[in-house]
py3Dmol code that shows the C-alpha trace and the ligand (Angstrom):
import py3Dmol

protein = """\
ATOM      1  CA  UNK A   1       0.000   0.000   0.000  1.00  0.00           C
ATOM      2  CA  UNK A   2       1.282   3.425  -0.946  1.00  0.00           C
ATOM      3  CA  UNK A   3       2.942   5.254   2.170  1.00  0.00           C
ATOM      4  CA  UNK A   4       0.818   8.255   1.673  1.00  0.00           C
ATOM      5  CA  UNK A   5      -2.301   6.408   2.998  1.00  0.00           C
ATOM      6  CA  UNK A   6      -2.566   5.779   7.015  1.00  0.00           C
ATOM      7  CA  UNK A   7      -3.163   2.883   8.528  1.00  0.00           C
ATOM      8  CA  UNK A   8      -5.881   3.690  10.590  1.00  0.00           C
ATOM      9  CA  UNK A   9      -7.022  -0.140  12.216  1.00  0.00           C
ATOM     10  CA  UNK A  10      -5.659  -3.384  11.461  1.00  0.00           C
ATOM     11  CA  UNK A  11      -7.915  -6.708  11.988  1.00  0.00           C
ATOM     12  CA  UNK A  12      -7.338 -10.241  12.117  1.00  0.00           C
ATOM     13  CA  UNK A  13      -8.137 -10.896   8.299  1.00  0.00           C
ATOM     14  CA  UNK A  14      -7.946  -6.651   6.739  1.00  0.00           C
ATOM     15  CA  UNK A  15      -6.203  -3.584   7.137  1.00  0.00           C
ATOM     16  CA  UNK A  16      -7.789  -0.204   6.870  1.00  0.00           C
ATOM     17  CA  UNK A  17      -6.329   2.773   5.221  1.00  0.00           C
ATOM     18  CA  UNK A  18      -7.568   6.650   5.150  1.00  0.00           C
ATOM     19  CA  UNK A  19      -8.678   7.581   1.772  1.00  0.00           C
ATOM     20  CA  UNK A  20      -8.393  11.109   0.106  1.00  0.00           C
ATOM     21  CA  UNK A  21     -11.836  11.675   0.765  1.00  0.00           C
ATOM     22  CA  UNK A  22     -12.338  11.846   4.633  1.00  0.00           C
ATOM     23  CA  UNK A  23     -16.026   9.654   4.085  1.00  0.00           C
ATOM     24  CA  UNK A  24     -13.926   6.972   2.591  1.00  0.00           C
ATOM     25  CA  UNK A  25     -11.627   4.435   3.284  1.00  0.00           C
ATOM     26  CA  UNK A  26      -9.273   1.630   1.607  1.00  0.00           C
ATOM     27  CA  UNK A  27      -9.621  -2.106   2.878  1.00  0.00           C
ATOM     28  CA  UNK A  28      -6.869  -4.521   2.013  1.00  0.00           C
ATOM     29  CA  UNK A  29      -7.687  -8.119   2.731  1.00  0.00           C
ATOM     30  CA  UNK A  30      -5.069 -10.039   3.930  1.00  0.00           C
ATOM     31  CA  UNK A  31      -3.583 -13.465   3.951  1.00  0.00           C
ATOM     32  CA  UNK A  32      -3.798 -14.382   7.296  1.00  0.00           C
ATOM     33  CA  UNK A  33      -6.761 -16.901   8.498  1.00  0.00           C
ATOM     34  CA  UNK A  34      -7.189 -16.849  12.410  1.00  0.00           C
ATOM     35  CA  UNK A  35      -9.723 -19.305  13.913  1.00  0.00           C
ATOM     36  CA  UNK A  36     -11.300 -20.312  17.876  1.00  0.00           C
ATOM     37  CA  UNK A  37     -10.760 -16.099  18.490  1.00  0.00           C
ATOM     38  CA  UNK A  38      -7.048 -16.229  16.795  1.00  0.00           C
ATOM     39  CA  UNK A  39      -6.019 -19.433  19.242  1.00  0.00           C
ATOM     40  CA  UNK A  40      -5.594 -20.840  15.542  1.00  0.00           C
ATOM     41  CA  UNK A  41      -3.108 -18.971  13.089  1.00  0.00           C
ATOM     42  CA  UNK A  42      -1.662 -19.837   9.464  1.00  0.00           C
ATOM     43  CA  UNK A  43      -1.463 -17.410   6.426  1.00  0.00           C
ATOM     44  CA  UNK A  44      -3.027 -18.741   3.195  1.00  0.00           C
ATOM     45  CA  UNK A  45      -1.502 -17.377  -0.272  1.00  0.00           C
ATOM     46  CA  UNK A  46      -4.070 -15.911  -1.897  1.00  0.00           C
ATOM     47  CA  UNK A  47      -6.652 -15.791   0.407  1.00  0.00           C
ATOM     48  CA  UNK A  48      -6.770 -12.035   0.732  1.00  0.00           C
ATOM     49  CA  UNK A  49      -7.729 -11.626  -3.044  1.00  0.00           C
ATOM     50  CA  UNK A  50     -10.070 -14.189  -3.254  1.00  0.00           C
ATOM     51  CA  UNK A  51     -12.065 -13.089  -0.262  1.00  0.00           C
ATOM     52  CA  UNK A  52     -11.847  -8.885  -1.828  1.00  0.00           C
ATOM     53  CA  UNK A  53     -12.990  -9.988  -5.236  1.00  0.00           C
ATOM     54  CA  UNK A  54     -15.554 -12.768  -3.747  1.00  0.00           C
ATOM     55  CA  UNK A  55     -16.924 -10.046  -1.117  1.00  0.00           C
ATOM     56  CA  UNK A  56     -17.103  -7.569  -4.121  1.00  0.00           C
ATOM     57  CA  UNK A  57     -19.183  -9.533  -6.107  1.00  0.00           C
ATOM     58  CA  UNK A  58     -21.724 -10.179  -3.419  1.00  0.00           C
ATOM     59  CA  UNK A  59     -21.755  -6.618  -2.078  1.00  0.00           C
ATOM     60  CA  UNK A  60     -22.531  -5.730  -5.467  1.00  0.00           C
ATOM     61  CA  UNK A  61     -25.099  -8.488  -5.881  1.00  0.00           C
ATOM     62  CA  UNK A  62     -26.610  -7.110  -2.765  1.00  0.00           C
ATOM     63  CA  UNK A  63     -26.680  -3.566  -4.206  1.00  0.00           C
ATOM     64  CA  UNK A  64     -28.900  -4.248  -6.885  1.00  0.00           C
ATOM     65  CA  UNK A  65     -31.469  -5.979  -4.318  1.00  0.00           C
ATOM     66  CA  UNK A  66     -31.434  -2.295  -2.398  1.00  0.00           C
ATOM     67  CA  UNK A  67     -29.300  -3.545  -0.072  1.00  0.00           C
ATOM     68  CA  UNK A  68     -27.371  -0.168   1.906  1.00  0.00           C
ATOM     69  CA  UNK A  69     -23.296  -1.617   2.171  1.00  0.00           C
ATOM     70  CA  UNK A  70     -20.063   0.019   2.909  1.00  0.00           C
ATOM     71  CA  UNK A  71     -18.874  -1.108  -0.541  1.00  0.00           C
ATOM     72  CA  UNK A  72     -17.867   1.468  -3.102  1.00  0.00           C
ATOM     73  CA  UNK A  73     -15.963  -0.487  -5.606  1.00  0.00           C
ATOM     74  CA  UNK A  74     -12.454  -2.605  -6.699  1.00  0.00           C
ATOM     75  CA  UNK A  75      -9.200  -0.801  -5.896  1.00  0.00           C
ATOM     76  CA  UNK A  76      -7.507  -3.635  -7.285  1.00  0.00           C
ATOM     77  CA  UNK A  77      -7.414  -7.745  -6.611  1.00  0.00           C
ATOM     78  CA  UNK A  78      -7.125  -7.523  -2.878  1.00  0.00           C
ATOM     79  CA  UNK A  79      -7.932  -3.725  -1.890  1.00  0.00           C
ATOM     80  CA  UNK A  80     -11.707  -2.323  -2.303  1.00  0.00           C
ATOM     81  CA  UNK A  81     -12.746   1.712  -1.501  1.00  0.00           C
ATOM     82  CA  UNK A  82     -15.607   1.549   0.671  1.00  0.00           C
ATOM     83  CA  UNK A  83     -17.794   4.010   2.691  1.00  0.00           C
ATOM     84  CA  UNK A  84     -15.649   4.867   6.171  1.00  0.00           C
ATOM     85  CA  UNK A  85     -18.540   3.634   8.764  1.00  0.00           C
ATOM     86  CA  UNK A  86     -18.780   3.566  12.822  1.00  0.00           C
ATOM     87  CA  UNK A  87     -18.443  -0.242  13.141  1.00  0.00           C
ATOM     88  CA  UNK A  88     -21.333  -1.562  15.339  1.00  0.00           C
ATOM     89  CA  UNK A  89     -19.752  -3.698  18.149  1.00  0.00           C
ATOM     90  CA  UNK A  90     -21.888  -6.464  17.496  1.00  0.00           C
ATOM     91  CA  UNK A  91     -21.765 -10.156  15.158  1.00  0.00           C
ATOM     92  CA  UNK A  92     -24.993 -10.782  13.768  1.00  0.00           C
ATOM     93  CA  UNK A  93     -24.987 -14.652  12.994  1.00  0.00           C
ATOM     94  CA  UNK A  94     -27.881 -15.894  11.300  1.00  0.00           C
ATOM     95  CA  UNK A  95     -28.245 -20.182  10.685  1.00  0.00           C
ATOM     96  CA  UNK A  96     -30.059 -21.826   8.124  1.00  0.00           C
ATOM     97  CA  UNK A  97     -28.743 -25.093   9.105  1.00  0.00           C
ATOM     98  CA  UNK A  98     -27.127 -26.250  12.975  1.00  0.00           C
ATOM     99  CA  UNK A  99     -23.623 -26.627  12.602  1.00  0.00           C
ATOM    100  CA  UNK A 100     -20.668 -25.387  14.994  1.00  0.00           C
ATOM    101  CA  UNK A 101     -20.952 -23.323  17.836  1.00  0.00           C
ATOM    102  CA  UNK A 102     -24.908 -24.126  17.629  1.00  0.00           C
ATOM    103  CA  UNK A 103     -24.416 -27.712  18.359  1.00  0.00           C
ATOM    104  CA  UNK A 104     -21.597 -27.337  20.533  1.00  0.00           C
ATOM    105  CA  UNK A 105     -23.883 -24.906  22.957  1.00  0.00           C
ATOM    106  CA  UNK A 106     -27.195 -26.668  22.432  1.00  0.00           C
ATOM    107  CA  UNK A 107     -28.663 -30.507  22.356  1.00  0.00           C
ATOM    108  CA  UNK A 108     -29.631 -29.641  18.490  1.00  0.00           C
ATOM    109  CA  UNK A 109     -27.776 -31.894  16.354  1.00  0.00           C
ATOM    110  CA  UNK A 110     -25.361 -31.092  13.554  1.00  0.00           C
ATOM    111  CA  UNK A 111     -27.238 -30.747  10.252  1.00  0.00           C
ATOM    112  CA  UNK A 112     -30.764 -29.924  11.694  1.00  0.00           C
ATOM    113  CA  UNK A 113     -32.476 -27.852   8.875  1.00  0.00           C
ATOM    114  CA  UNK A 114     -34.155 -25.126  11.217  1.00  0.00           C
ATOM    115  CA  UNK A 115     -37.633 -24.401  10.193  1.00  0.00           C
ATOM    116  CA  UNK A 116     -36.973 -20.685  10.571  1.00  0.00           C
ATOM    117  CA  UNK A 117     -33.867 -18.827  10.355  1.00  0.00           C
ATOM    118  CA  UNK A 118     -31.705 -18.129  13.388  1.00  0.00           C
ATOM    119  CA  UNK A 119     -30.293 -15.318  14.594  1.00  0.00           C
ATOM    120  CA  UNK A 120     -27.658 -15.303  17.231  1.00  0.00           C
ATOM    121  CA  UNK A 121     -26.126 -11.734  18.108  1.00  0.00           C
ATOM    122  CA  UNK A 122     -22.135 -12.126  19.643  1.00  0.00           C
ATOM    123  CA  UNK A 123     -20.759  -8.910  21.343  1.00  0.00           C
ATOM    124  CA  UNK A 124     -17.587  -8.211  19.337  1.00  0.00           C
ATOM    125  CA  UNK A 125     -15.243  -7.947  21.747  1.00  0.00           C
ATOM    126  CA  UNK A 126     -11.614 -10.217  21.541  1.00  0.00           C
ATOM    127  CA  UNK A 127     -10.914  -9.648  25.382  1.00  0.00           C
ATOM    128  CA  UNK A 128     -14.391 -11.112  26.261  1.00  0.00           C
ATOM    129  CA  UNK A 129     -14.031 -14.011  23.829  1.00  0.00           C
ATOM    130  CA  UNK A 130     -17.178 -12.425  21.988  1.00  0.00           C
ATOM    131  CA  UNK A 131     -19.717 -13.843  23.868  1.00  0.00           C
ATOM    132  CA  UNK A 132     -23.302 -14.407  22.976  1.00  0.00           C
ATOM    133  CA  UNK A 133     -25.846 -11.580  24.065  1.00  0.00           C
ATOM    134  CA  UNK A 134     -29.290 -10.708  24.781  1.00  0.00           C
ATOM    135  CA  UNK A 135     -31.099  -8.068  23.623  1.00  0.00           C
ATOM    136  CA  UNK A 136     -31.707  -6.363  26.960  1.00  0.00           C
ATOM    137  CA  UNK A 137     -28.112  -6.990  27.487  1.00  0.00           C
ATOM    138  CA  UNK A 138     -27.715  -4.557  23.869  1.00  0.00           C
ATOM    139  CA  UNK A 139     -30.120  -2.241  25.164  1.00  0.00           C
ATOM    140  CA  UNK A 140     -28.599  -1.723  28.790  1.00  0.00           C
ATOM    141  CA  UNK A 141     -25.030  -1.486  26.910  1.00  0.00           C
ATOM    142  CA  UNK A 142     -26.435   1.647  24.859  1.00  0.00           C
ATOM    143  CA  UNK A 143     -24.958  -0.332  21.757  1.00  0.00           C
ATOM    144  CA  UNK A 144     -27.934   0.562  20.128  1.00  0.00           C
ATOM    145  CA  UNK A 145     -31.651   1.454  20.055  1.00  0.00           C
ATOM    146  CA  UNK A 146     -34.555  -1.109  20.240  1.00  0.00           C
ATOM    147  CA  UNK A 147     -35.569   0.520  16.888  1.00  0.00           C
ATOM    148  CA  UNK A 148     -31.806  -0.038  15.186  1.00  0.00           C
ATOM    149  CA  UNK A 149     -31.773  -3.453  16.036  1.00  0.00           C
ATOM    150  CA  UNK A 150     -35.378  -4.597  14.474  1.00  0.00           C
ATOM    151  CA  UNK A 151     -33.874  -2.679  11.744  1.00  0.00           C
ATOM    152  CA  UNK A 152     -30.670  -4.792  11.033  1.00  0.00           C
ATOM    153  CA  UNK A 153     -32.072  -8.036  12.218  1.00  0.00           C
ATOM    154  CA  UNK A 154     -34.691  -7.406   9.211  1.00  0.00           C
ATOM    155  CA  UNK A 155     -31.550  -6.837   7.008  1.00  0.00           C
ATOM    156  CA  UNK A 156     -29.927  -9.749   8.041  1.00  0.00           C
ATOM    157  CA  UNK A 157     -33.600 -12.260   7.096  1.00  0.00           C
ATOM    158  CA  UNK A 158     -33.688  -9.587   3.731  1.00  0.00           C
ATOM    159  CA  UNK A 159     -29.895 -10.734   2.915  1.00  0.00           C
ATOM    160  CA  UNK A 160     -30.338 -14.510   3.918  1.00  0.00           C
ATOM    161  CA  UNK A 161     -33.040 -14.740   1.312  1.00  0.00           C
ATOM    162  CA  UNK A 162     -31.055 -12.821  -0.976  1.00  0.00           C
ATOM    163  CA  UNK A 163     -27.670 -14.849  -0.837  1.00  0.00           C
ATOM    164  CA  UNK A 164     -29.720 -18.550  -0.251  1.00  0.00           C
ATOM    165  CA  UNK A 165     -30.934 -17.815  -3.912  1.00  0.00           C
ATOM    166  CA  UNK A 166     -27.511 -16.597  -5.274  1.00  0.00           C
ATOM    167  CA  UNK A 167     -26.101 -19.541  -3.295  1.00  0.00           C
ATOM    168  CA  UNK A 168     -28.486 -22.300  -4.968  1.00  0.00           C
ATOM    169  CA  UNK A 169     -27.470 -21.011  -8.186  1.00  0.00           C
ATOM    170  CA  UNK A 170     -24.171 -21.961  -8.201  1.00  0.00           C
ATOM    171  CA  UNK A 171     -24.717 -24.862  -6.337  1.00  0.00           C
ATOM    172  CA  UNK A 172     -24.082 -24.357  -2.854  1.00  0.00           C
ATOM    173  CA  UNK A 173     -25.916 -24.199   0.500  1.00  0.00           C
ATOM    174  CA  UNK A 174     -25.729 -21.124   2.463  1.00  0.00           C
ATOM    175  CA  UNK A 175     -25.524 -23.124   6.208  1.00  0.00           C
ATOM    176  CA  UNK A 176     -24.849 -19.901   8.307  1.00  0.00           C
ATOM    177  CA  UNK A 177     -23.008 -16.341   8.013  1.00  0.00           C
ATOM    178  CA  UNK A 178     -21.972 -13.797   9.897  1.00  0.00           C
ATOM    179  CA  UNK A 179     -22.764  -9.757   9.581  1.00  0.00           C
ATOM    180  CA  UNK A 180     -21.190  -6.693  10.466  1.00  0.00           C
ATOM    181  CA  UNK A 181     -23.052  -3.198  10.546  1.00  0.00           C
ATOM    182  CA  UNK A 182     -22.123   0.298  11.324  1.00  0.00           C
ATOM    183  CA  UNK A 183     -23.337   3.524  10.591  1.00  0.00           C
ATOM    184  CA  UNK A 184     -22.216   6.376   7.982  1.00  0.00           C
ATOM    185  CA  UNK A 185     -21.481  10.110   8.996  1.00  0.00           C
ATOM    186  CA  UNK A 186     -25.538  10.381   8.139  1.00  0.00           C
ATOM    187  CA  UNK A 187     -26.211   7.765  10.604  1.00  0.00           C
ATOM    188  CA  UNK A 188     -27.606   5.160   8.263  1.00  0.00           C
ATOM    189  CA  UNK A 189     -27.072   1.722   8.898  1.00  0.00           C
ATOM    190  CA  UNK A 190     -24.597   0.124   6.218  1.00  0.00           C
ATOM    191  CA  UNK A 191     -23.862  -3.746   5.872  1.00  0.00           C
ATOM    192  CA  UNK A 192     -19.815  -3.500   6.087  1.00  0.00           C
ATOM    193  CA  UNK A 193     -16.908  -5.847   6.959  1.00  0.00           C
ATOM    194  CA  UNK A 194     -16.590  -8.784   4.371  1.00  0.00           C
ATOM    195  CA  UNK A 195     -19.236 -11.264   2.877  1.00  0.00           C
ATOM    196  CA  UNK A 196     -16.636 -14.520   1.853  1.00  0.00           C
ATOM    197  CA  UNK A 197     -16.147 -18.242   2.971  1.00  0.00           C
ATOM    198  CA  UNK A 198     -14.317 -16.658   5.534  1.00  0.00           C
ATOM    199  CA  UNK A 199     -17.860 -15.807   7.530  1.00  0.00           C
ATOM    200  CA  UNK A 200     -20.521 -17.983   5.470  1.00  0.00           C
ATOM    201  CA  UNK A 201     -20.255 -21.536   5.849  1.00  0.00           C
ATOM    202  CA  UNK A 202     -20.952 -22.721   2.099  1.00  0.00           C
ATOM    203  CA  UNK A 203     -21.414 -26.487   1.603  1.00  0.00           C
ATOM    204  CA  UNK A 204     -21.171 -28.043  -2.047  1.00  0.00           C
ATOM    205  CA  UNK A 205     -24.553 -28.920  -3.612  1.00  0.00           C
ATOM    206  CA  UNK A 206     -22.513 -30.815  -6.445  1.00  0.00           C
ATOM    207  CA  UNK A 207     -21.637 -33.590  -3.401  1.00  0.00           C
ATOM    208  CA  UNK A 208     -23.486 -36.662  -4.287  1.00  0.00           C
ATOM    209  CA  UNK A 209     -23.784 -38.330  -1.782  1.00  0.00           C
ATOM    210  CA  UNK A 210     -24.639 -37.720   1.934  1.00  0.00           C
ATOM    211  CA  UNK A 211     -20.891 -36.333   2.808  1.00  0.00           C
ATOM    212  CA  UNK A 212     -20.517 -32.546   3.694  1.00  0.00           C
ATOM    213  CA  UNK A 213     -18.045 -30.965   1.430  1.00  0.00           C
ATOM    214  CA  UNK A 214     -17.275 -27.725   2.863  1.00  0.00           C
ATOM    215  CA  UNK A 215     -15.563 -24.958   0.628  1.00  0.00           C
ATOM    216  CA  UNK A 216     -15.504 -22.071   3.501  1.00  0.00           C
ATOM    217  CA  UNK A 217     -13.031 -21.775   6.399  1.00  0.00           C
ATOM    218  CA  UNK A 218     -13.962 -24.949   8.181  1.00  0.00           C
ATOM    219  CA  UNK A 219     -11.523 -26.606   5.938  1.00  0.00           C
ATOM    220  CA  UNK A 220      -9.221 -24.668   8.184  1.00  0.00           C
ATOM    221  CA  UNK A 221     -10.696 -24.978  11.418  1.00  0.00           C
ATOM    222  CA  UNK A 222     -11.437 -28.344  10.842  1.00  0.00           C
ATOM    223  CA  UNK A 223      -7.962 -28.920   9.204  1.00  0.00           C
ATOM    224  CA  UNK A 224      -8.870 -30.358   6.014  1.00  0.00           C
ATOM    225  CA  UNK A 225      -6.984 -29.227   3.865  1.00  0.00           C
ATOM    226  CA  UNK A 226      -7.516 -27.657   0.474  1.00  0.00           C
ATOM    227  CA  UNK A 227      -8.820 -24.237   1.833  1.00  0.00           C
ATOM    228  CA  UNK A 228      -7.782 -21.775  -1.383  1.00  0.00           C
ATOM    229  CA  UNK A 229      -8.794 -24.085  -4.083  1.00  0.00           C
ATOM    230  CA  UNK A 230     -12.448 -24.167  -2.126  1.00  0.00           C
ATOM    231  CA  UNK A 231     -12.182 -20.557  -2.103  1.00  0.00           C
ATOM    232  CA  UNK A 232     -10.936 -20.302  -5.696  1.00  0.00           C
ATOM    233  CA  UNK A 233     -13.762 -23.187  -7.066  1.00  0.00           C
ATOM    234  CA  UNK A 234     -16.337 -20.252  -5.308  1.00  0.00           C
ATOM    235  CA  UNK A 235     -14.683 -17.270  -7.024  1.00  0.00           C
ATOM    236  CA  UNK A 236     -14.889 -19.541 -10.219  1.00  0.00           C
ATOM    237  CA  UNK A 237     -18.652 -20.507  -9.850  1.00  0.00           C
ATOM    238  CA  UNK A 238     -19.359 -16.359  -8.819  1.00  0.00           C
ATOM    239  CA  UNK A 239     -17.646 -15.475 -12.180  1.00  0.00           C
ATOM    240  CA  UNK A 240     -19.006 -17.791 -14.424  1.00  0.00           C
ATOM    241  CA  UNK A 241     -22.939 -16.511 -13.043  1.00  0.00           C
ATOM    242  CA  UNK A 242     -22.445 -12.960 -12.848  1.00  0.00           C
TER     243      UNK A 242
END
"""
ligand_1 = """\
25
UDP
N -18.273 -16.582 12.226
C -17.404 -15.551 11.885
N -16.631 -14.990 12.867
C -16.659 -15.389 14.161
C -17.540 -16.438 14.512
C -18.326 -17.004 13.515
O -17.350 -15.149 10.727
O -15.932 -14.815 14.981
C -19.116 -17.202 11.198
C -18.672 -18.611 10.849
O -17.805 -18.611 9.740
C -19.964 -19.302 10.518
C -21.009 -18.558 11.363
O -20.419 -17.321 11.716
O -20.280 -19.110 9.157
C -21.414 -19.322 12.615
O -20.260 -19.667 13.343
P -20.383 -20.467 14.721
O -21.069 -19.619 15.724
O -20.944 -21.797 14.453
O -18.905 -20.547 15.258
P -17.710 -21.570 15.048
O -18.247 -22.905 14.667
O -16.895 -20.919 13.994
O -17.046 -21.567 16.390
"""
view = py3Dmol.view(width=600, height=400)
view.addModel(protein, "pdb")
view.setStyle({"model": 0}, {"cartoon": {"style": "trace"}})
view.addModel(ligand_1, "xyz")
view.setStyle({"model": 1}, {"stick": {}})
view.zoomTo()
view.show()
């Protein structure tokens, strides 16, 4: 990245850079995969692009379904200009299907197609080990008004439908995801972060039999192997829809 440009906050997965234009900042994705709140660490060649030029597609997927996002557009393969936002503490996860932390915390059993969608909120917040919260918990907290959070839990069901139908196109089954919101120097709520197998768990509707075949980061987590060709076959199957 060019010196002139400041770093202002560096993540586990992106940097962020000031832009010319004060309302605007540069994201560069980076290589680095962290898992179980960065207990887990390796750096992936490649993934940084992938996820930039997967997330772009989808944020501008989402766009043209009057969906409000950060994203502006492509600086190049792993840097994209997006609206600078105040980054809502909070993870919105919403679950098609139980896998992970669901069944881990619960009696439900892995695979369980829920008959609604389900959304757990996570306070971001490393220290804490982001842990699951309530909304009277959100509300004491001042995080944010009753109001703002009807508001992005209805984005969050408006996207699910959104991407399960993108998804199903190209063959794969949106299990759960993860959301990040924030608001612009207007104070509108903006979907923001990054929308890639990094936060969506994505299983292969190609698999013909009853095995999962996961292309998202639970080949990392789960250490099987063969995370940036999954990540790469999604890229492909984006590109060869849009
Ligand atoms: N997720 C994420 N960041 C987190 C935790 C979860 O992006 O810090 C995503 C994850 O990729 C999955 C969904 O949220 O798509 C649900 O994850 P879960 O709560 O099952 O946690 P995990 O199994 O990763 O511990």
């Amino acid at each position: 990245m060019n010196k002139k440009y400041e770093l202002i906050y560096e993540g586990k997965a992106k940097k962020v850079f000031s832009h010319d234009d004060s309302d605007k900042v540069i994201i560069e994705f980076k290589d680095d995969a962290t898992a179980f709140n960065a207990l887990k660490k390796a750096k992936f060649e490649g993934k940084g692009k992938l996820n930039c030029l997967i997330s772009a597609r989808i944020f501008e997927h989402l766009k043209k379904k009057n969906i409000p996002t950060h994203f502006l557009r492509l600086k190049n393969e792993n840097t994209m200009i997006a609206k600078k936002i105040k980054v809502i503490p909070l993870e919105i996860v919403l679950r098609n299907i139980a896998y992970g932390s669901l069944c881990k915390q619960t009696t439900i059993k892995p695979r369980t197609v829920l008959a609604k969608p389900l959304i757990d909120i996570y306070l971001k917040n490393d220290e804490l080990n982001d842990p699951l919260i309530t909304r009277d918990r959100i509300e004491l907290m001042k995080i944010l008004s009753s109001k703002d959070l009807d508001l992005i839990i209805d984005l969050t069901l408006k996207i699910n439908s959104i991407l399960k139908n993108f998804f199903k196109k190209i063959q794969l089954q949106l299990v759960d995801f993860k959301l990040e919101f924030g608001y612009d120097f207007k104070n509108n709520i903006l979907l923001a972060d990054e929308i890639s197998p990094d936060n969506c768990r994505l299983w292969d509707l190609q698999q013909k039999n009853d095995m999962i075949i996961s292309l998202d980061k639970d080949r990392f987590r789960n250490d099987l192997g063969g995370l940036i060709e999954a990540y790469s076959e999604i890229n492909r199957r984006i590109n060869n829809f849009i």
